[in-house]
PDB file of N, CA, C and O in Angstrom:
ATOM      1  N   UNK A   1       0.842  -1.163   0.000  1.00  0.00           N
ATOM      2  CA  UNK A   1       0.000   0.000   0.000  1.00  0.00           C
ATOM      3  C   UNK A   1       0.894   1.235   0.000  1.00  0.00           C
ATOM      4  O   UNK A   1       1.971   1.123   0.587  1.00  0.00           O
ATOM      5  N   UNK A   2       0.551   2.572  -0.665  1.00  0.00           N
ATOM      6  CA  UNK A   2       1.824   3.234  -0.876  1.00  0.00           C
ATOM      7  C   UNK A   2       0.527   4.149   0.494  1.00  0.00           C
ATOM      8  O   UNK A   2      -0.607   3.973   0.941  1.00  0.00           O
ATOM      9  N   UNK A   3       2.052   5.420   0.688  1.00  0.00           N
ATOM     10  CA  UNK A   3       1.815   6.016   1.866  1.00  0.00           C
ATOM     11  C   UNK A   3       0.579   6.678   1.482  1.00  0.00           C
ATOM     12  O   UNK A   3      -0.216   6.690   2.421  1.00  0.00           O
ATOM     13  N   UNK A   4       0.140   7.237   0.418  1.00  0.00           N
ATOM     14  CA  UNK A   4      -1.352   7.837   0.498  1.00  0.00           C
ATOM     15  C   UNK A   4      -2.551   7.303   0.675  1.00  0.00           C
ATOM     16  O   UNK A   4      -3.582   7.828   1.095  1.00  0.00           O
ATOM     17  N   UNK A   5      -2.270   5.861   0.208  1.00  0.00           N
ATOM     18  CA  UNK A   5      -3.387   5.004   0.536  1.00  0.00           C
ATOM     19  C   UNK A   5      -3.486   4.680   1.913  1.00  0.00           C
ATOM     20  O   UNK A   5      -4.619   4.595   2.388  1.00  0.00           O
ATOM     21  N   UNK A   6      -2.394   4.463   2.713  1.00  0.00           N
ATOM     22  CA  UNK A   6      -2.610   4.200   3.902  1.00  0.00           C
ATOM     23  C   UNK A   6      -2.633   5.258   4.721  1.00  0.00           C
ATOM     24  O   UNK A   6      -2.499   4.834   5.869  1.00  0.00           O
ATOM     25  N   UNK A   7      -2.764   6.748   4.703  1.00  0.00           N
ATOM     26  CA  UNK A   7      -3.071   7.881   5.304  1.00  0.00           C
ATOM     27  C   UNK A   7      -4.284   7.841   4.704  1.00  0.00           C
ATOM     28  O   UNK A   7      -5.050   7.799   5.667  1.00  0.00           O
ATOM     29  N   UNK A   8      -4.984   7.827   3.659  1.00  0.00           N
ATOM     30  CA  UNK A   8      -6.457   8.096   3.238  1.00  0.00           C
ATOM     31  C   UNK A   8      -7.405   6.643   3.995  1.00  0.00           C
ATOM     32  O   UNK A   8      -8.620   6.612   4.190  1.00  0.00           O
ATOM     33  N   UNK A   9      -6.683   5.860   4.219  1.00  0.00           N
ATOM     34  CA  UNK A   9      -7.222   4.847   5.071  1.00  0.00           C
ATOM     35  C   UNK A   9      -7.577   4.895   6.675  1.00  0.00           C
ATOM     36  O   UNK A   9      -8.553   4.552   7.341  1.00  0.00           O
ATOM     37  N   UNK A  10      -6.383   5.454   6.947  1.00  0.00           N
ATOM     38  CA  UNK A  10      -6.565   5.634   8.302  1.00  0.00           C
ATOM     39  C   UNK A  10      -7.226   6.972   8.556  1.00  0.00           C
ATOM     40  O   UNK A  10      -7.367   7.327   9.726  1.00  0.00           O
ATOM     41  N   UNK A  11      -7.599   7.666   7.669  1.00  0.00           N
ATOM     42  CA  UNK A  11      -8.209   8.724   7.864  1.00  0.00           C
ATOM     43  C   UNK A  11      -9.676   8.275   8.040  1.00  0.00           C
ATOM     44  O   UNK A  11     -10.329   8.555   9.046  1.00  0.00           O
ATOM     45  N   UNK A  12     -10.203   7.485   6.888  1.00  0.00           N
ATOM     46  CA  UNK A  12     -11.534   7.114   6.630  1.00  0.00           C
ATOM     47  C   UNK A  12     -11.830   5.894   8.184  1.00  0.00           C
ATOM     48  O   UNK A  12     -12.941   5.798   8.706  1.00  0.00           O
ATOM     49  N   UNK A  13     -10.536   5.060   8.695  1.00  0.00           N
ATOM     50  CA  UNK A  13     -11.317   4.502   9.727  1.00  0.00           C
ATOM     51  C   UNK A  13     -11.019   5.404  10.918  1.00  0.00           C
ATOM     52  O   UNK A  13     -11.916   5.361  11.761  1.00  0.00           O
ATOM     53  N   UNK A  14     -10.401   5.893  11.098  1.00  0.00           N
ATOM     54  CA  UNK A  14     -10.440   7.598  12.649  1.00  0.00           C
ATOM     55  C   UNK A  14     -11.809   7.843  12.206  1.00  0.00           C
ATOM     56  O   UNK A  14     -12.635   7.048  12.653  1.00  0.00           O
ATOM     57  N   UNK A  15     -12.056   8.368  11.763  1.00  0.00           N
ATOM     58  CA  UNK A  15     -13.349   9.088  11.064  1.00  0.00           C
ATOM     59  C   UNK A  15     -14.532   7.848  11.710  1.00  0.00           C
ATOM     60  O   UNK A  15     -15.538   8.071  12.384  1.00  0.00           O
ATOM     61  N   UNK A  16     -13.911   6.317  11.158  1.00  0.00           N
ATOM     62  CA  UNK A  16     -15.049   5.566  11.749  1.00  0.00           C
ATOM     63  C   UNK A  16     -14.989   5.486  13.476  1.00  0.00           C
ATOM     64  O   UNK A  16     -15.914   6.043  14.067  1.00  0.00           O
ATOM     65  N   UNK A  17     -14.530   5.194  13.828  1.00  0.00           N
ATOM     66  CA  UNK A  17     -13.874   5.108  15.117  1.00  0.00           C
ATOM     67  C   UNK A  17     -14.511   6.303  15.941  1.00  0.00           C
ATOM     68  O   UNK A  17     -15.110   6.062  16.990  1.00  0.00           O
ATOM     69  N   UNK A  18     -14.347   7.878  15.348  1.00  0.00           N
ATOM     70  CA  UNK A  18     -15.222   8.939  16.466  1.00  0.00           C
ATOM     71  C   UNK A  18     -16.524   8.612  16.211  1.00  0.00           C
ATOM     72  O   UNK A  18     -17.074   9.602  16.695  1.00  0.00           O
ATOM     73  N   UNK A  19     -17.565   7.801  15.718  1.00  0.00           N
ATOM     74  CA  UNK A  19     -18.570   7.165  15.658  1.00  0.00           C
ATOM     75  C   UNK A  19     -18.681   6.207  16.207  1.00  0.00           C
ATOM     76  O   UNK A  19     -19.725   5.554  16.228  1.00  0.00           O
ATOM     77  N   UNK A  20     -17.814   5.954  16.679  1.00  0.00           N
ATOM     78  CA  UNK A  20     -18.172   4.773  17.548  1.00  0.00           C
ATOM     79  C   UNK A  20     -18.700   4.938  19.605  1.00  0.00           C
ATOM     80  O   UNK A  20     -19.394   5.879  19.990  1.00  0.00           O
ATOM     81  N   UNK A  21     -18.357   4.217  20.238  1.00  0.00           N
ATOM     82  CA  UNK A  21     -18.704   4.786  21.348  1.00  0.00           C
ATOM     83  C   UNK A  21     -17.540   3.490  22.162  1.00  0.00           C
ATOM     84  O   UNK A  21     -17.418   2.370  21.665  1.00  0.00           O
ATOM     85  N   UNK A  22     -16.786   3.921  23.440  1.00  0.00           N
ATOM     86  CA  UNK A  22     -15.811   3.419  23.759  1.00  0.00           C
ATOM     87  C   UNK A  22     -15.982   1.977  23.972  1.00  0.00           C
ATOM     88  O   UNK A  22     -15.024   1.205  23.999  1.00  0.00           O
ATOM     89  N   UNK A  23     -17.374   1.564  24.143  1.00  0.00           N
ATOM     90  CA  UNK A  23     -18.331  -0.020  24.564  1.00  0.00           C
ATOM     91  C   UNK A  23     -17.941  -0.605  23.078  1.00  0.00           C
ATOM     92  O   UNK A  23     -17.258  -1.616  22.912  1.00  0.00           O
ATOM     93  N   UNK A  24     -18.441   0.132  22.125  1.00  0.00           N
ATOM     94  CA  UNK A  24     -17.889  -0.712  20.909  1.00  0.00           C
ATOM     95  C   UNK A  24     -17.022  -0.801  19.991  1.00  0.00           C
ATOM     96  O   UNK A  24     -17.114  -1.418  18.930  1.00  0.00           O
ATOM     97  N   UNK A  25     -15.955  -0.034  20.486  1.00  0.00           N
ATOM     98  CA  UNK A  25     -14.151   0.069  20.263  1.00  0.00           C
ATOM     99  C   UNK A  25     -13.922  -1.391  20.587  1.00  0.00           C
ATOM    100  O   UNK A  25     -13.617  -2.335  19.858  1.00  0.00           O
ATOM    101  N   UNK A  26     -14.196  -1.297  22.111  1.00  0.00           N
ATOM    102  CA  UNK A  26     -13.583  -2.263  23.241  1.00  0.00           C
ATOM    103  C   UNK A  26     -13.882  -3.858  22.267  1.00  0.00           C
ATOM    104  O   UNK A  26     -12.923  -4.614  22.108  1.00  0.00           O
ATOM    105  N   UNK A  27     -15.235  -4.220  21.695  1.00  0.00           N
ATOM    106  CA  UNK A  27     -15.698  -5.154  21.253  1.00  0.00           C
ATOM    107  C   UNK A  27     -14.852  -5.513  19.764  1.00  0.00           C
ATOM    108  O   UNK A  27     -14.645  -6.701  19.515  1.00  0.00           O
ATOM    109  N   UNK A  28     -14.365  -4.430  18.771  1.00  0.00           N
ATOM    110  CA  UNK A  28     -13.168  -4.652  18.063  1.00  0.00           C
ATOM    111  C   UNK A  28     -11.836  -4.667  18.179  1.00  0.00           C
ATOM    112  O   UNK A  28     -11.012  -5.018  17.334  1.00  0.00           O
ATOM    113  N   UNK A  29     -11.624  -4.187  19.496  1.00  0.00           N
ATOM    114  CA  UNK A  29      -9.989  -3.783  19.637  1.00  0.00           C
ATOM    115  C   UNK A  29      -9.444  -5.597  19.606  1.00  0.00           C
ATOM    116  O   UNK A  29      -9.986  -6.653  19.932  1.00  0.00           O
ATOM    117  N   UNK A  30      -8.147  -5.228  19.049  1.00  0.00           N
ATOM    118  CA  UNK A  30      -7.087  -6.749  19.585  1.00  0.00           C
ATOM    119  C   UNK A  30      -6.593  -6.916  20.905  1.00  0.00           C
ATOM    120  O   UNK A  30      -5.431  -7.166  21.224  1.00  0.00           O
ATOM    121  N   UNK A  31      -7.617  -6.750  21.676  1.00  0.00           N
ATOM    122  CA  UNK A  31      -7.073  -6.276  23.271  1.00  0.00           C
ATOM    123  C   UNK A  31      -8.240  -6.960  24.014  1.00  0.00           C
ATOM    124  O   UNK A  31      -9.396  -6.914  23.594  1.00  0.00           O
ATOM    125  N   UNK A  32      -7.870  -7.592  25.135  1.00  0.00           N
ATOM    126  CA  UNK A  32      -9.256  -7.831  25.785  1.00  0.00           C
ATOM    127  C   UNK A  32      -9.864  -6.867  26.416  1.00  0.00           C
ATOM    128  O   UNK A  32      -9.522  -5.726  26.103  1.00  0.00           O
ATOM    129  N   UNK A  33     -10.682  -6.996  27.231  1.00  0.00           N
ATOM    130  CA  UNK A  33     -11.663  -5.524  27.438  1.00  0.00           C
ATOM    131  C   UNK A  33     -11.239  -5.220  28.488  1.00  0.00           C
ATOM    132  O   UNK A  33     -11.535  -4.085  28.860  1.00  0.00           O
ATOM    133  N   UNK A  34     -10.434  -6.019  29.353  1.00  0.00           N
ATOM    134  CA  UNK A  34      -9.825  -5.733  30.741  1.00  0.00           C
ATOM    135  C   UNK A  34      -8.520  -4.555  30.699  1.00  0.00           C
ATOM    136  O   UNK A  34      -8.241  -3.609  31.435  1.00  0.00           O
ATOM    137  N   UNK A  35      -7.878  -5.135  29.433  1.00  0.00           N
ATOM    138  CA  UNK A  35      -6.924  -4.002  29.271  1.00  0.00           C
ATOM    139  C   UNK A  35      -7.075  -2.637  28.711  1.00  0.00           C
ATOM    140  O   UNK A  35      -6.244  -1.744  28.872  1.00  0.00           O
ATOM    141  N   UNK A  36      -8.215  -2.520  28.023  1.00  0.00           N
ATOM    142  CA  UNK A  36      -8.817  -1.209  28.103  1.00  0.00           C
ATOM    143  C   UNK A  36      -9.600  -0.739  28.649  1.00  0.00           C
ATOM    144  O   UNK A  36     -10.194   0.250  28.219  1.00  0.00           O
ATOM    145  N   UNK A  37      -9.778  -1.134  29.443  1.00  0.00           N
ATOM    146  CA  UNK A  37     -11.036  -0.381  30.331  1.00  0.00           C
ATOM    147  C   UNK A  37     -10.607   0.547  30.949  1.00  0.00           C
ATOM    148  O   UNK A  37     -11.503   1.182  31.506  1.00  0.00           O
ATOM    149  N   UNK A  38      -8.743   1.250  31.244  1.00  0.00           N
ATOM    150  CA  UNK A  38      -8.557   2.676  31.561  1.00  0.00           C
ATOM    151  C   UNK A  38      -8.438   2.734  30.340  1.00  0.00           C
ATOM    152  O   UNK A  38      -9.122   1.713  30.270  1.00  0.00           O
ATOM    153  N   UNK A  39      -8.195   2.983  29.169  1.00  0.00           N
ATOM    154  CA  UNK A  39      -7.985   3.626  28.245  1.00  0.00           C
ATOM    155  C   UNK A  39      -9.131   4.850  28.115  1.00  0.00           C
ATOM    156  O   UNK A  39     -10.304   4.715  28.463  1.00  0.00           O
ATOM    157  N   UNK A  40      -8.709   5.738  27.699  1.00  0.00           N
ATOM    158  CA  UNK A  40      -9.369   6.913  27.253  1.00  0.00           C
ATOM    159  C   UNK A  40      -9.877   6.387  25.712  1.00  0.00           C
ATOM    160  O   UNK A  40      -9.358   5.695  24.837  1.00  0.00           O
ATOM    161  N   UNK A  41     -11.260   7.141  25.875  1.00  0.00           N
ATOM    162  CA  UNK A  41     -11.697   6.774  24.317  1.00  0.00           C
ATOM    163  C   UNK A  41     -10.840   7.133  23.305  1.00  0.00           C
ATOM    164  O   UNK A  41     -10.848   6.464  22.271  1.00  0.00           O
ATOM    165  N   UNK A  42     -10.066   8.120  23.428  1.00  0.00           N
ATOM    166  CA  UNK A  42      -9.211   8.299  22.490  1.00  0.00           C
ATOM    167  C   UNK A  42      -8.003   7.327  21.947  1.00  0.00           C
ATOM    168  O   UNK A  42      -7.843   7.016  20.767  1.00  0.00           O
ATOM    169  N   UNK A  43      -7.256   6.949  22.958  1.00  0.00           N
ATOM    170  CA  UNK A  43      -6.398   5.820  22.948  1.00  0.00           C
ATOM    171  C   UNK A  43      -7.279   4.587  22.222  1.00  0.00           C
ATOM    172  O   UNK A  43      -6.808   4.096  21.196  1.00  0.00           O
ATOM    173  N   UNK A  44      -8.477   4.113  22.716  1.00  0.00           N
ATOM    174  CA  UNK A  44      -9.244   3.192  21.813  1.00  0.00           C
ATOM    175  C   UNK A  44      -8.989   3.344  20.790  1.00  0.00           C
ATOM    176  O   UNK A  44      -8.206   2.615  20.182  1.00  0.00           O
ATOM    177  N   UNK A  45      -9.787   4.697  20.123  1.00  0.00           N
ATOM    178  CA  UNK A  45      -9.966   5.103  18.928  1.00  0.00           C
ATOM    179  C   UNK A  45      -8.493   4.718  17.832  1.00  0.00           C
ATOM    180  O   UNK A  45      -8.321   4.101  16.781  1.00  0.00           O
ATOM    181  N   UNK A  46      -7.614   5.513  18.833  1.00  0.00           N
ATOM    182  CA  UNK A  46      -6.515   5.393  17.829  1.00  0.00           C
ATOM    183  C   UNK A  46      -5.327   3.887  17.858  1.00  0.00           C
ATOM    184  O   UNK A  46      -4.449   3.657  17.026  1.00  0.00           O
ATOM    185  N   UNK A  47      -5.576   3.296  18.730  1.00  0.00           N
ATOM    186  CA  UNK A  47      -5.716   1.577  18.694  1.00  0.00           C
ATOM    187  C   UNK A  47      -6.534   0.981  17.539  1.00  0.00           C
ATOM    188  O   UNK A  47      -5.918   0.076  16.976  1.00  0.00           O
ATOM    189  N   UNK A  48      -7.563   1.196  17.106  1.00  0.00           N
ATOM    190  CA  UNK A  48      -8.854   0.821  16.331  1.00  0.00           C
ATOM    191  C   UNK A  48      -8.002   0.892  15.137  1.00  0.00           C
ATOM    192  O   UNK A  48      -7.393  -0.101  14.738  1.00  0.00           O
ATOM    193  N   UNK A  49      -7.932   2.168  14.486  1.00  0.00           N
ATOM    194  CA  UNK A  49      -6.935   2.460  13.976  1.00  0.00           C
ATOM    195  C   UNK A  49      -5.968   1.243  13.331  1.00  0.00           C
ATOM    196  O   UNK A  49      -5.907   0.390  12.445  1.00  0.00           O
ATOM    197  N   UNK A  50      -5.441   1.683  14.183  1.00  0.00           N
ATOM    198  CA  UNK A  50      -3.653   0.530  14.102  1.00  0.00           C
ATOM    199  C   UNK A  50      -4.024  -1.029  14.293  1.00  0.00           C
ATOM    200  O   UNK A  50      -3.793  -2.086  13.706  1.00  0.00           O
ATOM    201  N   UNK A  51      -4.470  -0.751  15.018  1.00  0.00           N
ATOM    202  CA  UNK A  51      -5.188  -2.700  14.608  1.00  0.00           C
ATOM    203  C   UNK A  51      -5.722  -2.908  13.328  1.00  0.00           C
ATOM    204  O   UNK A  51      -5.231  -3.837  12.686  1.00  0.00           O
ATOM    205  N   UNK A  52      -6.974  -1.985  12.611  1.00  0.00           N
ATOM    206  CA  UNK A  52      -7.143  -2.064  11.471  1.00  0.00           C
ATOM    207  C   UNK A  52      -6.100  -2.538  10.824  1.00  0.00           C
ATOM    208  O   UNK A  52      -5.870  -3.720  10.570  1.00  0.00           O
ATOM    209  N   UNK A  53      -5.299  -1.369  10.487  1.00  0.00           N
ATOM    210  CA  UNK A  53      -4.679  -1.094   9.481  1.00  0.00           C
ATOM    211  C   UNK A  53      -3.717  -2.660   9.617  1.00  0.00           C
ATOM    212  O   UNK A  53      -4.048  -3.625   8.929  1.00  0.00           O
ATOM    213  N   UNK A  54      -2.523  -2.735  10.584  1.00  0.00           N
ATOM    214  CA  UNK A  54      -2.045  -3.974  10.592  1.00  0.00           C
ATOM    215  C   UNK A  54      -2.724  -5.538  10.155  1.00  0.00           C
ATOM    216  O   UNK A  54      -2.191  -6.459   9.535  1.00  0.00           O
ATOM    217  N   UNK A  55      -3.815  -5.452  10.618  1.00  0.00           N
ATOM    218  CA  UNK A  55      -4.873  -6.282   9.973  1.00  0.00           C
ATOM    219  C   UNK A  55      -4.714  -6.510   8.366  1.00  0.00           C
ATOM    220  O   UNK A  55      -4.483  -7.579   7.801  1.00  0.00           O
ATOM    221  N   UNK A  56      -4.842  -5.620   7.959  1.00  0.00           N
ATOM    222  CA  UNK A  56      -5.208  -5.338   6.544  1.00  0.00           C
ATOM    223  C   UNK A  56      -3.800  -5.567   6.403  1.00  0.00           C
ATOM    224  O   UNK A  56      -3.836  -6.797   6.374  1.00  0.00           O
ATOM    225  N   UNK A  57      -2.897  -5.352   6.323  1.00  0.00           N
ATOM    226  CA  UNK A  57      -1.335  -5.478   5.522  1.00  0.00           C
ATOM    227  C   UNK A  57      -0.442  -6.668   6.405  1.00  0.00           C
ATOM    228  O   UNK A  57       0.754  -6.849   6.176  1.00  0.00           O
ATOM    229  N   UNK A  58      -1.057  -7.300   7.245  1.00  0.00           N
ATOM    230  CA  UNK A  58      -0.908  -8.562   7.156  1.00  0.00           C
ATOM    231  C   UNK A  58      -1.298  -9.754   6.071  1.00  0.00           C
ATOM    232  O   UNK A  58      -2.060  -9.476   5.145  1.00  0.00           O
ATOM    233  N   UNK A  59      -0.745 -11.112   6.216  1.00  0.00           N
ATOM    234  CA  UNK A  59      -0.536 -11.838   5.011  1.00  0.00           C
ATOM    235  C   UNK A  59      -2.288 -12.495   4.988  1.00  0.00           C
ATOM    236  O   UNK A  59      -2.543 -13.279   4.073  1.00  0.00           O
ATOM    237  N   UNK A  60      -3.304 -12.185   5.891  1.00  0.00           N
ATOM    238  CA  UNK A  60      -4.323 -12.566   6.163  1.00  0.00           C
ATOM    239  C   UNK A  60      -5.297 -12.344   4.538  1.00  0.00           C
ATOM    240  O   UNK A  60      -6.115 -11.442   4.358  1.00  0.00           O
ATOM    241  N   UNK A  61      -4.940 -13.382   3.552  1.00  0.00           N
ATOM    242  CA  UNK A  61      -5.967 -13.345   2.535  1.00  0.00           C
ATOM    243  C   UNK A  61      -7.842 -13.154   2.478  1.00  0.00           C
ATOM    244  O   UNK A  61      -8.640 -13.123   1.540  1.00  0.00           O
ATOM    245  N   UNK A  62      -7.996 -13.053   4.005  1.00  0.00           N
ATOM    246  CA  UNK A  62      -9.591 -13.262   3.794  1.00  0.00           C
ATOM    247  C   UNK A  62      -9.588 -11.680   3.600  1.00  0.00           C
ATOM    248  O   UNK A  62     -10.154 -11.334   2.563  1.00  0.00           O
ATOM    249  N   UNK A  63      -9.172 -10.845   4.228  1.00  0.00           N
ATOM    250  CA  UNK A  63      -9.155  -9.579   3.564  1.00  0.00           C
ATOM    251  C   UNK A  63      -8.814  -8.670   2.276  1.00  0.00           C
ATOM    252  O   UNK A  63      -9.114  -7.538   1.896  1.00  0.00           O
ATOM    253  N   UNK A  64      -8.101  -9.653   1.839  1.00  0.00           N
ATOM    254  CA  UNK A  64      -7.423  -9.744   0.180  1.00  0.00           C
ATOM    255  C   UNK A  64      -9.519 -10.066  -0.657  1.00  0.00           C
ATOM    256  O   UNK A  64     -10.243  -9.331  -1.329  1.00  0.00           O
ATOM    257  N   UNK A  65      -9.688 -11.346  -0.158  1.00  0.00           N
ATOM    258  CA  UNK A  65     -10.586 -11.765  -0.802  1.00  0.00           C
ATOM    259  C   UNK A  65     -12.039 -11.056  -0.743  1.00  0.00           C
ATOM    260  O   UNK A  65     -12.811 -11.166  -1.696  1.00  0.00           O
ATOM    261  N   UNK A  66     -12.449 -10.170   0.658  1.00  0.00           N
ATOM    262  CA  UNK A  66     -12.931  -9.398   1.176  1.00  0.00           C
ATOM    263  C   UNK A  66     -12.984  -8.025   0.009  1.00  0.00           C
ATOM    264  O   UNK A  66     -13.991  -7.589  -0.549  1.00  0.00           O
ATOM    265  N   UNK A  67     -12.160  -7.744  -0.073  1.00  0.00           N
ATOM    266  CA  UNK A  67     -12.049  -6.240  -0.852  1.00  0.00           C
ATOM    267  C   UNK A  67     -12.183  -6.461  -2.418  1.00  0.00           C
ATOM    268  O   UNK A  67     -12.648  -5.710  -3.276  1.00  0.00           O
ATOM    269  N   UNK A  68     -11.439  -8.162  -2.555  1.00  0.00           N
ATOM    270  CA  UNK A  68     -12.229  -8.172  -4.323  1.00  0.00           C
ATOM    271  C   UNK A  68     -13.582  -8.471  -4.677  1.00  0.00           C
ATOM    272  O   UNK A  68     -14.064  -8.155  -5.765  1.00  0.00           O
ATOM    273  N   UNK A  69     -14.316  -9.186  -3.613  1.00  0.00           N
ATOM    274  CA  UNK A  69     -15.650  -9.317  -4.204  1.00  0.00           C
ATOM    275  C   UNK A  69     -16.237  -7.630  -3.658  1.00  0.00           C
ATOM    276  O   UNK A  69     -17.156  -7.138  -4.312  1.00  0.00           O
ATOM    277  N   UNK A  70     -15.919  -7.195  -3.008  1.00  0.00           N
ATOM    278  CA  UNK A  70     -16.413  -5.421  -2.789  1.00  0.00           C
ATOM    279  C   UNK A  70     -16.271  -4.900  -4.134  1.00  0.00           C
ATOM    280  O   UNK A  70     -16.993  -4.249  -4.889  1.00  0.00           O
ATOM    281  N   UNK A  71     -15.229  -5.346  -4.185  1.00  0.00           N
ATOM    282  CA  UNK A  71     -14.645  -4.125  -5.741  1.00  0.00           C
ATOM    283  C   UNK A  71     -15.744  -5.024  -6.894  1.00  0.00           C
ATOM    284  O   UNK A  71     -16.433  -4.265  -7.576  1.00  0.00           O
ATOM    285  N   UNK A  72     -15.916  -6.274  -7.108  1.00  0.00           N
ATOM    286  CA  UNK A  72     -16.582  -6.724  -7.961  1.00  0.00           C
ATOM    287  C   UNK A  72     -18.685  -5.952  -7.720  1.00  0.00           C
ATOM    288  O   UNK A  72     -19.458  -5.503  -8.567  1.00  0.00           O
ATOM    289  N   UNK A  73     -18.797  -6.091  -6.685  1.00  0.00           N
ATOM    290  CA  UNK A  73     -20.006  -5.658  -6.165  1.00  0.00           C
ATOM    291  C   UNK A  73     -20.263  -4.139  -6.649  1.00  0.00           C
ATOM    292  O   UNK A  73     -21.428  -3.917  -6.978  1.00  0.00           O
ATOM    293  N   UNK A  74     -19.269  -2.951  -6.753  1.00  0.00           N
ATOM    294  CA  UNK A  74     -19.101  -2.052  -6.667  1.00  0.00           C
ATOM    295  C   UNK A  74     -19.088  -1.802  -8.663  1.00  0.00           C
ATOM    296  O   UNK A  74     -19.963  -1.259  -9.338  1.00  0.00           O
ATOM    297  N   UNK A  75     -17.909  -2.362  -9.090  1.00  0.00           N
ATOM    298  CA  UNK A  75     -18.164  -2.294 -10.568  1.00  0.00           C
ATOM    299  C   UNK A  75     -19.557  -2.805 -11.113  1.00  0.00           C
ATOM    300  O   UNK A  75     -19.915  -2.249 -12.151  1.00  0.00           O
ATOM    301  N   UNK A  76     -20.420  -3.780 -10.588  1.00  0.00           N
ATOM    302  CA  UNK A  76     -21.657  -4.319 -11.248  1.00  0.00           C
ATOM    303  C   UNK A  76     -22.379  -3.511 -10.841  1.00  0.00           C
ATOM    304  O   UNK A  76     -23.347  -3.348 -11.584  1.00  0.00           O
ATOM    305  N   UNK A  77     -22.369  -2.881  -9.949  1.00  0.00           N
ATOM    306  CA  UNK A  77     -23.289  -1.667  -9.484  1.00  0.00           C
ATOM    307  C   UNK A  77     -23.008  -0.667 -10.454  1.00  0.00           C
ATOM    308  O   UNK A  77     -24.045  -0.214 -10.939  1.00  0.00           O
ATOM    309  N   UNK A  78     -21.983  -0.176 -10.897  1.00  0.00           N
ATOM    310  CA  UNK A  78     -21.506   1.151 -11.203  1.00  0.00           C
ATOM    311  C   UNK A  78     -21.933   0.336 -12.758  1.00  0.00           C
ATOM    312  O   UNK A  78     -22.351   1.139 -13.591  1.00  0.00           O
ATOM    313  N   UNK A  79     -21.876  -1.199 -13.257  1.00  0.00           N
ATOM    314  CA  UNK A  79     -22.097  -0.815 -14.721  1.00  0.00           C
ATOM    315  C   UNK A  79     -23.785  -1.396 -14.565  1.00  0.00           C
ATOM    316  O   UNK A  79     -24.318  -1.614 -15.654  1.00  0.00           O
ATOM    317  N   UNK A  80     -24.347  -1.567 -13.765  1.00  0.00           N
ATOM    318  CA  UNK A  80     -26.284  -1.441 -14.098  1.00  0.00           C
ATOM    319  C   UNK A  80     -26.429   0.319 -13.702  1.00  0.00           C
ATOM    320  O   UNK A  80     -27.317   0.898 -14.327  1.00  0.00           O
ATOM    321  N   UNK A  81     -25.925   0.840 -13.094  1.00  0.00           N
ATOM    322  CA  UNK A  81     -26.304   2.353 -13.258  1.00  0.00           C
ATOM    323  C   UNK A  81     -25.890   2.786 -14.887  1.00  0.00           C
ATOM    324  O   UNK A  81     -26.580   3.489 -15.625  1.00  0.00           O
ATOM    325  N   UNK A  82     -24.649   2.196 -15.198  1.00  0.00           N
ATOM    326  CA  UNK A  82     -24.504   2.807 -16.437  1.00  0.00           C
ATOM    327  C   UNK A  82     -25.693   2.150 -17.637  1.00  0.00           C
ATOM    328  O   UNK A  82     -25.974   2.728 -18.686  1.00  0.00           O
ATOM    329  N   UNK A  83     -26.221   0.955 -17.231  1.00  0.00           N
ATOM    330  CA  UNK A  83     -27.142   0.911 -18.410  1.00  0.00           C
ATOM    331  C   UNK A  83     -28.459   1.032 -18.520  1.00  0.00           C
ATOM    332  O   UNK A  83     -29.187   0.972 -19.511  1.00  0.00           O
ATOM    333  N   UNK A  84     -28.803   1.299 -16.825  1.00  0.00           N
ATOM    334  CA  UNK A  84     -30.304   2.080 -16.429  1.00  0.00           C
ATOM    335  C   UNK A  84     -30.101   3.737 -16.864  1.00  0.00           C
ATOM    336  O   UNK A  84     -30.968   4.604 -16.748  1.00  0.00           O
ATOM    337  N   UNK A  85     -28.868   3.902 -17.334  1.00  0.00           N
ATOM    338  CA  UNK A  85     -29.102   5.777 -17.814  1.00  0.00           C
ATOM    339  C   UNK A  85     -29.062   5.666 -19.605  1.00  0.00           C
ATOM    340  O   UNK A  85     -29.318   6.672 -20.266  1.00  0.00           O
ATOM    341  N   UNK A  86     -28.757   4.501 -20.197  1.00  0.00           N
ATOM    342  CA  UNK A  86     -28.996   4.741 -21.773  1.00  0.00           C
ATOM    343  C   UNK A  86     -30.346   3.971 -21.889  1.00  0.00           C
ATOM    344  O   UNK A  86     -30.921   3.894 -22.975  1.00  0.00           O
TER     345      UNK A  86
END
């Protein structure tokens, strides 16, 4: 992933993350809930973050496989819009 993709990434999940609420950080973090339970929501948040992201650029193919049927879902969408407008 080059560095813009992974700053436009971690931007878009921060972004998810202040939507969240610290109860359901705790339920995604790679942490059990005991060890965050001082954490400041913020520290969550930006844990959330970095777990993501490591997630994702680990060798873990279900996320490989994850993002191509998205992208496939996303082009068949984008070409029935293109042939519901001719």
């Amino acid at each position: 992933m080059t560095d813009i993709q992974s700053k436009s990434l971690a931007c878009v999940l921060f972004r998810q993350a202040k939507q969240m609420t610290k109860e359901q950080l705790q339920e995604v973090l790679f942490f059990d809930k005991s060890t965050s339970d001082n954490w400041s929501i913020e520290r969550c948040q930006r844990q959330y973050v970095i777990d993501q992201l490591e997630w994702m650029e680990s060798d873990d193919h279900s996320w490989e496989q994850e993002c191509n049927e998205t992208w496939q879902e996303i082009e068949l969408t984008k070409f029935f819009h293109i042939c519901e407008v001719y």
